[in-house]
C-alpha positions in Angstrom: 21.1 -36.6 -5.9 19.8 -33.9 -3.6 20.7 -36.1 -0.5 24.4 -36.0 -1.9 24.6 -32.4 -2.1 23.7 -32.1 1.1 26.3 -34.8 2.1 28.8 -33.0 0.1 27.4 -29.6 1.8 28.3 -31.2 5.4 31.6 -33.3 4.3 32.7 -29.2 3.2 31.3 -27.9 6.7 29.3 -25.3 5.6 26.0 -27.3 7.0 25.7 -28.9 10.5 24.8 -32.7 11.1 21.7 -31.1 12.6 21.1 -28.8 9.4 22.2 -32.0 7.6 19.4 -34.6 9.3 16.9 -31.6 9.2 17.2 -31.5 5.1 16.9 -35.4 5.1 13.7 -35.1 5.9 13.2 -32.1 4.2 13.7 -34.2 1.1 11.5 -37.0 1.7 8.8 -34.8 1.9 9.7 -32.5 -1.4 10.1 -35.6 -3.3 6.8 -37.1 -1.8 4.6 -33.6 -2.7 6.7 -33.0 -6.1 7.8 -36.0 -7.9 8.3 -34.4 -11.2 10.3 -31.3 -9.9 13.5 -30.5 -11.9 16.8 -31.2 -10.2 17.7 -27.6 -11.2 14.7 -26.4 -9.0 14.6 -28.9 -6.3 18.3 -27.9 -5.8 17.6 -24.2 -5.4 15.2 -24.9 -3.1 17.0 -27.3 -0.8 20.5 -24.9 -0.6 18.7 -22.4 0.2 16.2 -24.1 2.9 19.4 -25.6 4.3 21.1 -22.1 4.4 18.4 -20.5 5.9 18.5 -23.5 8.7 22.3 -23.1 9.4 22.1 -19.0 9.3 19.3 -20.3 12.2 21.5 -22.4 14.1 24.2 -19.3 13.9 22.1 -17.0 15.0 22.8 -15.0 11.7 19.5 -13.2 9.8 19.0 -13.0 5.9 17.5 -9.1 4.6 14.3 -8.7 4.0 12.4 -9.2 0.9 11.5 -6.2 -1.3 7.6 -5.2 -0.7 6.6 -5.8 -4.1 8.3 -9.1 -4.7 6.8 -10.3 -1.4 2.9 -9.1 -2.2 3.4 -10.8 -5.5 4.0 -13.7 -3.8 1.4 -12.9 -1.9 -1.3 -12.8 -4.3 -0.1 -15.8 -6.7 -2.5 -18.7 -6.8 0.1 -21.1 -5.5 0.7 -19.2 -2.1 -2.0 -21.1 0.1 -0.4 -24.2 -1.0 3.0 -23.1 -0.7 2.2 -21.6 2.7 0.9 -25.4 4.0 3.9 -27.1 2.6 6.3 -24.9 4.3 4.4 -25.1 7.6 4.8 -29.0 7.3 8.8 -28.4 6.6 9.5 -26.2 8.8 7.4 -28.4 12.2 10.6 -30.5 11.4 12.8 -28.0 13.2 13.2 -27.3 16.6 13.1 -23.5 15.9 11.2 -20.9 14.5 12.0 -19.2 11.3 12.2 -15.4 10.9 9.6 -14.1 9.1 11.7 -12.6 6.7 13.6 -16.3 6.0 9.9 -17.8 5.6 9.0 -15.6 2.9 12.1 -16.2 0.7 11.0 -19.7 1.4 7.7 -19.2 0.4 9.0 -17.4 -2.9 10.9 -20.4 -3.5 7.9 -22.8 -3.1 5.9 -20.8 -5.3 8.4 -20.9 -7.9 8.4 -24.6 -7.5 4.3 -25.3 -7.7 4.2 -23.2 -10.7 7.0 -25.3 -12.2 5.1 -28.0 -11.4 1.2 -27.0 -13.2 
């Protein structure tokens, strides 16, 4: 399913076939690391991971996290983790993410392992 919203996300433009191949992989590995991860979530995640890419490839930026919503993230119990899975998604893409686009990503991914306990 979330291999056909990204299709659909491409079909409608708003991704790249680079974004779009990028995500594919993307997938694989969420699906590999969290098999019992609501559609709901994993669908949330993966827009806005292939958003983030495609603001990337645009050369757009995203606004930066509030302070306290980023050291909350900070001190949760699932940020190492978090932190190791996004470093293995985001070696997938020939660019590096702003750190402000990272950190959305790692609230995301937090939200996600805590789903997940």
């Amino acid at each position: 399913m979330l291999k056909k919203r990204m299709e659909i996300l491409k079909q409608a433009n708003v991704i790249s076939e680079e974004v779009a191949g990028f995500m594919d992989q993307v997938i694989d590995r969420m699906e590999a690391a969290f098999p019992e991860l609501t559609q709901q979530k994993a669908e949330m995640f993966t827009t806005h991971l292939a958003m983030a890419a495609e603001r990337m490839r645009r050369g757009e930026g995203v606004d930066q996290m509030d302070d306290a919503v980023w050291r909350e993230v900070k001190e949760s119990g699932d940020y190492p983790r978090a932190s190791r899975f996004l470093e293995q998604l985001l070696a997938l893409w020939p660019e590096t993410f702003p750190e402000n686009e990272r950190r959305f990503l790692l609230l995301h991914i937090c939200s996600l392992l805590r789903e997940e306990s």
